[in-house]
N, C-alpha and C positions, 0 to 999 in steps of 0.2 A: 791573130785575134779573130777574122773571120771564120776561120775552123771552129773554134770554141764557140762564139756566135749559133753556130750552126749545130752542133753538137749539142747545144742545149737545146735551140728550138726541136729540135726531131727528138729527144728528150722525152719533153713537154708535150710534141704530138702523140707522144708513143704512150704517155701516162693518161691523156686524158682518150686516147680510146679506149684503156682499160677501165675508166669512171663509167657507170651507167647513168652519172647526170648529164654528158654529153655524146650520149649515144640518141644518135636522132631516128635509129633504128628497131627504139621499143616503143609501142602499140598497147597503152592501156586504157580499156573502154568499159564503163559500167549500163548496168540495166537494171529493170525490175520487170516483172509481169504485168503491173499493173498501174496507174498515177491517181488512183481511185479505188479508196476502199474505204467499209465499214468498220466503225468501233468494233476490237476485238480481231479483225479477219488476218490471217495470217500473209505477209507479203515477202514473195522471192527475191533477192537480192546477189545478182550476179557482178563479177569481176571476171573476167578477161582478160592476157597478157600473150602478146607476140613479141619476141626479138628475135632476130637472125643472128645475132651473138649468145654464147651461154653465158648464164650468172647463174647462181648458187640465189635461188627466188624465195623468200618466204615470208608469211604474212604476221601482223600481229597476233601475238598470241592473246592479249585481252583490248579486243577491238573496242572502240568507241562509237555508238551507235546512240547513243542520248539522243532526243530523246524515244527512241526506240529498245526496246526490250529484246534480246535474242533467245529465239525457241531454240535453234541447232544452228550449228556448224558443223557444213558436211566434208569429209576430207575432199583435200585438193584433187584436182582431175588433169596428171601431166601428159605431156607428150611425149615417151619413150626417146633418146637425145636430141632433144629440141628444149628450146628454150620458151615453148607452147605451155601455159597454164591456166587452170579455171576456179576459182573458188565461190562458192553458192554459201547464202546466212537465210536462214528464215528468221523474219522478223514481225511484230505487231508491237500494236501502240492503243490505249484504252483511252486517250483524248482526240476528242473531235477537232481540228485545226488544220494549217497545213505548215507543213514541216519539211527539213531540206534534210537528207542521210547524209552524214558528215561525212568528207573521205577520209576513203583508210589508208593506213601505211602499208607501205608494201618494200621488202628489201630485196636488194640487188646487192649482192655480196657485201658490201661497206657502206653502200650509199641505199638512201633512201627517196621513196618518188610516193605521189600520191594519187589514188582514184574520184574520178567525177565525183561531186555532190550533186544527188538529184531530189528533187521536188516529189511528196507525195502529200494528198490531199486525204485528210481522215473524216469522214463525214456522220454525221452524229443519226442515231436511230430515231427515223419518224414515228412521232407515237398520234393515231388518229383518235380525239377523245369521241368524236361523233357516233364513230362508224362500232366503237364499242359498245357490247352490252350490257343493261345495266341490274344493276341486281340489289331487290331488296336491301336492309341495314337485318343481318346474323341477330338472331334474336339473343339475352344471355344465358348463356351454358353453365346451370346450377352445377359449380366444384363441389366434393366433397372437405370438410374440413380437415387442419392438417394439426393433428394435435401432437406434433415431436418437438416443436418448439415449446409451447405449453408441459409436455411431461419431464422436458430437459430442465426446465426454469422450476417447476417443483422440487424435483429431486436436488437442485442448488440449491434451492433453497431449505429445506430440509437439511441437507449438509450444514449449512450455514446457523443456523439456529440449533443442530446438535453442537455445534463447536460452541456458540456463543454460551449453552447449555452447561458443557464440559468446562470451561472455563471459568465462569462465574460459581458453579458449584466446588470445583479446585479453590477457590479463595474463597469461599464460605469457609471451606475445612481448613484452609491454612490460618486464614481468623481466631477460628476454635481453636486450634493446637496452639497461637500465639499465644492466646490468653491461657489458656492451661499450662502452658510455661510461663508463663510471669507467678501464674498463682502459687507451684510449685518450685519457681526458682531457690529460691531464697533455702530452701531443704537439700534443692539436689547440689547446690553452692558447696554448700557445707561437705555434704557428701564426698563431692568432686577433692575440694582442699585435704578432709582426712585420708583422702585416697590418693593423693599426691603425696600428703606430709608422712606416710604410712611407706613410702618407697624409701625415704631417704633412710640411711645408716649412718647418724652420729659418733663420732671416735671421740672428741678432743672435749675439755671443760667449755669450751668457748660454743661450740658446733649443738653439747647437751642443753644450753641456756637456749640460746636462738627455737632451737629445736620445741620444748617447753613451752617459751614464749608466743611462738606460732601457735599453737595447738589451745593453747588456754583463749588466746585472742580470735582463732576460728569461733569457738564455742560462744564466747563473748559478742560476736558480731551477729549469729545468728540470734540470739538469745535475746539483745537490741531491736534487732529488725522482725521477728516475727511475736513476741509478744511484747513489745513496746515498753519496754526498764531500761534505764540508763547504764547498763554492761558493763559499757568501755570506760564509764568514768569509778566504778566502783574498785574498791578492794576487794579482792578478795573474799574478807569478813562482811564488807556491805553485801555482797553478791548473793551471799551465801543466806541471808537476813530477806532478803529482798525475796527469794527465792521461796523461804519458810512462808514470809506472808502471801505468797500466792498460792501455797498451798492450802493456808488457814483459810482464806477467801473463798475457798472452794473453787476460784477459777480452774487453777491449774490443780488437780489432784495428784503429786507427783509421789513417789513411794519414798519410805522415810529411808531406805536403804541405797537409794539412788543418791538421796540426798547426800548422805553420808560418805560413800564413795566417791564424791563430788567437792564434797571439805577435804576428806585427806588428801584426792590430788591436787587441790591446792596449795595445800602443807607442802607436800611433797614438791611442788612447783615453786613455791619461795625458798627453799632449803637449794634445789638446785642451782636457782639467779642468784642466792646472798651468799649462800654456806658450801657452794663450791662442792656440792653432793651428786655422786655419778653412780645414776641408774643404771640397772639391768637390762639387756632386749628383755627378759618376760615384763618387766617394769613398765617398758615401753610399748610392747602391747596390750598391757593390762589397760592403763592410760586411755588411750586412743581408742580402747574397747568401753570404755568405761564411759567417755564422750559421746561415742557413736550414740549408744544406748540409748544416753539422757536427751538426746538428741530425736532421738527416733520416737522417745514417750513423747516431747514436747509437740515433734509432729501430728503424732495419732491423737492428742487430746487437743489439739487446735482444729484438726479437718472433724470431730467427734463435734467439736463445740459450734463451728459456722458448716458444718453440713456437707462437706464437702467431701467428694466422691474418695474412695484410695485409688492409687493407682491402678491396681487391677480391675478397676472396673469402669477406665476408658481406656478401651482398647486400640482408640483411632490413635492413641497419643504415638504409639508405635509401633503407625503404620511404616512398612517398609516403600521402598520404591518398587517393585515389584507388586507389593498392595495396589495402588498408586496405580500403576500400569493394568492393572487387571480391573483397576475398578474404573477406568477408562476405557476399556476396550467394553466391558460389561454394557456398558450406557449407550455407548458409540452401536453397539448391533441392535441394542433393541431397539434403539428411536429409528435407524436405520433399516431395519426388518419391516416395523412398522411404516414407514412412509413407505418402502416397494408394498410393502400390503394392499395399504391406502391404494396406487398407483397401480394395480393389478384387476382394483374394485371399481375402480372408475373407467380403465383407458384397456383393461384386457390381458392377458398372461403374455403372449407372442408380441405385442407392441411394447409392452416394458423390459421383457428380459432381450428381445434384440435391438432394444435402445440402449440399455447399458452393455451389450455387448459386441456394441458397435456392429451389427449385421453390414458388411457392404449395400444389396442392397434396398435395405431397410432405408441406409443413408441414402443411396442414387433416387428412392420416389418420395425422398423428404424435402431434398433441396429444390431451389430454386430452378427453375427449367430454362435452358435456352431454345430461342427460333430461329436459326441459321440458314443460310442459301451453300448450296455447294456446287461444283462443274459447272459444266455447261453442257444442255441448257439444266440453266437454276433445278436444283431442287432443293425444297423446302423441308425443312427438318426440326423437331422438336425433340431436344436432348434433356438430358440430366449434366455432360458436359460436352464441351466445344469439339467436333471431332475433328482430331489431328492427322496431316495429311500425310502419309506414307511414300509416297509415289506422286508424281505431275512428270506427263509427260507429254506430248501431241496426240499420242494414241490412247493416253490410258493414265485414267487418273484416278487416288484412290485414297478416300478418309476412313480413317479407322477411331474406335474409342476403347483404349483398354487393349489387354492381350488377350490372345485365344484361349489360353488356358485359363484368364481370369474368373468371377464367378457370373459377371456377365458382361459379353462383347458384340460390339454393334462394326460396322464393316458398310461401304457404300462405295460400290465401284463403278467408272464409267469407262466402257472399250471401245473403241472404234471397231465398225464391222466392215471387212474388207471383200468386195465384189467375188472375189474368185472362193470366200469360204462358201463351204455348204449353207443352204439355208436356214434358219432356226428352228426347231422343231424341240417338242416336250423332250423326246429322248435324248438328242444331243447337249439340251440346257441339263437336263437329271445327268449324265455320264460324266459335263464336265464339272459340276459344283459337287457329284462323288469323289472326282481325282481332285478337286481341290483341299476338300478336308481329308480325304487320304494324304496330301502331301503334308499337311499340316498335323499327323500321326493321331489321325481317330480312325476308329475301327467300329464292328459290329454295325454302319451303318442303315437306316431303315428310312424310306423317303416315302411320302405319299404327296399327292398334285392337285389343285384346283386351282381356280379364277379368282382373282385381285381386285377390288377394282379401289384405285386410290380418289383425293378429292378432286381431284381433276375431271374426272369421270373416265379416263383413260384406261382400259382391263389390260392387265398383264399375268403373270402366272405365278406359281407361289406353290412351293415348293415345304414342306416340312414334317420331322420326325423325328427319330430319339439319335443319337449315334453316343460310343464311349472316345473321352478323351485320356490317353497314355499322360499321367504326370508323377513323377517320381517311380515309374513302375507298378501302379498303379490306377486302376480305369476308373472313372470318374463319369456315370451316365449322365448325358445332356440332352436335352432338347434344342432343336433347332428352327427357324423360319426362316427363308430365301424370297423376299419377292424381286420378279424377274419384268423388266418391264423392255421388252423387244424390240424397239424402232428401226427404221430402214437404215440410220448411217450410226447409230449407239445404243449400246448395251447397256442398260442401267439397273444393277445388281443391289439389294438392299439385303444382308447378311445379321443374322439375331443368333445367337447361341448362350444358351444359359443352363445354369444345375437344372436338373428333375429334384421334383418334390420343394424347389422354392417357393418359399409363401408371396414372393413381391415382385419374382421375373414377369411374371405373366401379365401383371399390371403396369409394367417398362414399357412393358411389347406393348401392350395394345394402346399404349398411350402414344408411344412413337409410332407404332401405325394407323393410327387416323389423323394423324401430322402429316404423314407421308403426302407432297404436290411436291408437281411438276410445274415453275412455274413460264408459261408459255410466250405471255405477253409482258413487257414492261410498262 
């Protein structure tokens, strides 16, 4: 029993020398540079690690540093077999307070240990109102008007009144053609039915009656409805009586041969229904010829008698849709023509035709402008839009708007200048913003140089002239401006590139450079 005893404890010894939570021979100690620093300033953050044992050491991969922001993580710095390690964070923090850097994890093969929290004091930027100087209130700066919201709300409107135009005219016409069909119904009725009952082919005694019957009662129905005799209730022999006397009346002038034509197929039509009598096809198209006819006189001396047009001489009546469609489009350009007319007489040829043709930008000096601060330190910027940041890094930070080959691109860079490069001079600024747009595939380059001086009152240098941009294979001439503004510890590059021969780049430019500040003071 005591063997075993002992066997475990030496075990248990031998396990937990392999634990790094019970190794009393690791050594981890934190620092910082600094316990005191400014809003913004950046602070070193060191770790330290000695063991006289080896472990397999390695740090979190996503540290916790709330509330502190990490600039970099530098790789670890070990000690060739040793269990000697160092990892360095730069860190900042943009609230003024004091705060404790939370500790980090740190692995030891399976086990974990952690590093000092230390205390860092964030001290907020003194702003002396006294000691500043004061300045006049900017008197107001007479804008030009901006008339593309005004020429856009026209032209809607114009639109809008051509449609209400087009539509309300469409139902005028469809009006007119109702009623010319109502007035005409009752003819073309007739029509339609001899031109159905004229399809069918009668065999049987039964099929010839029906057949007859139809056709006499066609005739009958119009003959009720459009000059006003009671048709349907007549015989035959009244019909026919009824028919004489509108003739005597003078109303109806119908030919005594029609008339006649008119009794015998009646004859002919009771002999079929009583006396079981079976017509001829020519029979049968005599008939039906013979209706049509009497039909067609009753028409002509009815539109003779109330004045009414014949068909050939409304032409709308049948209109196609393709009519219809052209006589729509017809309307639609001229009131359309007419208001670009109007809108060329008022507001100018180059502001309405690159308003409706959407010019880029025509739109960039139409919209709304923004005033943004960028880097540090601040600069002050008046855009058309928000420039988006490409690059943030400790050395080198970089807002762009739009791409290079767009039709106009804005670019704002800021470098750190490091002690050992050469000094800045005009040639080495012109060599390098050469190899910049050469890396960016322009060619034909042509630079020329003078003095800046922004609202700041600050002079820097300024760089500009024509170069071609490579896009789709072929060159595309631009013009370009650099302003280059030098400081002892940053570079602050303002980049302008736009078509030759644009009517509105030049007005971009210069609007965004008398925005151009530096802003010094908070």
């Amino acid at each position: 029993m005591k063997k075993i005893i002992f066997l475990w404890i030496l075990s248990m010894t031998f396990l937990m020398s392999q634990s790094a939570n019970f190794d009393s021979n690791i050594d981890i100690s934190s620092s910082i540079d600094t316990i005191q620093v400014k809003i913004g300033q950046e602070i070193k953050f060191n770790i330290d690690i000695y063991s006289k044992n080896k472990y397999n050491i390695r740090f979190d991969e996503n540290p916790n540093f709330i509330p502190f922001e990490v600039l970099k993580s530098y790789p670890s710095d070990t000690v060739i077999e040793s269990s000697n390690i160092s990892k360095k964070y730069s860190l900042i923090n943009f609230e003024p307070g004091e705060y404790w850097i939370p500790p980090q994890k740190i692995y030891f093969n399976q086990s974990i240990k952690f590093s000092d929290s230390l205390r860092v004091i964030i001290n907020d930027v003194e702003v002396d109102t006294i000691k500043q100087n004061l300045f006049d209130i900017k008197p107001i700066i007479p804008v030009k008007r901006n008339y593309q919201k005004l020429i856009n709300s026209l032209i809607i409107g114009f639109l809008i009144l051509t449609l209400i135009y087009i539509i309300l005219r469409f139902r005028l016409f469809n009006k007119k053609k109702s009623s010319l069909d109502e007035m005409k119904s009752l003819y073309q009725i007739a029509i339609d039915k001899l031109g159905d009952l004229d399809n069918l082919a009668p065999n049987s005694q039964i099929e010839f009656k029906e057949y007859y019957t139809i056709l006499i009662d066609i005739f009958r129905d119009y003959l009720e409805s459009q000059v006003k005799i009671p048709a349907m209730e007549s015989t035959s022999r009244e019909l026919i009586v009824r028919i004489n006397m509108l003739k005597d009346s003078g109303n109806y002038d119908f030919e005594l041969k029609q008339i006649n034509e008119l009794e015998s197929l009646f004859t002919k039509s009771d002999l079929i229904k009583f006396a079981k009598s079976l017509p001829t096809k020519n029979d049968i198209n005599i008939d039906i010829l013979t209706i049509k006819d009497f039909i067609d006189s009753t028409e002509k001396i009815y539109n003779e008698k109330y004045k009414i047009p014949d068909e050939e001489e409304v032409p709308d009546e049948e209109r196609s849709v393709l009519d219809n469609l052209k006589m729509f489009l017809k309307y639609s350009f001229l009131i359309t023509s007419t208001s670009i007319i109007i809108c060329i007489v008022i507001f100018g040829y180059y502001p309405v035709r690159d308003t409706i043709l959407l010019n880029p930008t025509k739109q960039l000096l139409s919209k709304d402008w923004y005033t943004s601060q960028y880097g540090s330190p601040p600069v002050e910027l008046k855009t058309p839009n928000i420039l988006a940041r490409v690059n943030d890094s400790i050395e080198n930070n970089k807002f762009e708007m739009g791409n290079f080959e767009d039709s106009f691109f804005l670019s704002l860079d800021f470098k750190d200048i490091i002690q050992s490069e050469n000094p800045a001079n005009i040639d080495n600024l012109k060599n390098e913003l050469i190899n910049q747009f050469q890396n960016l595939g322009s060619k034909n380059i042509l630079v020329k140089d003078d003095q800046f001086s922004i609202k700041s009152g600050d002079i820097g240098l300024r760089f500009y002239g024509s170069l071609d941009i490579e896009k789709n294979n072929d060159l595309i001439r631009s013009n370009f401006t650099s302003v280059i503004l030098p400081y002892d510890k940053k570079t602050i590059t303002l980049t302008i590139v736009y078509r030759d021969n644009d009517r509105y780049a030049d007005k971009i430019e210069s609007k965004i450079l008398e925005s151009f500040d530096i802003i010094k003071e908070l």
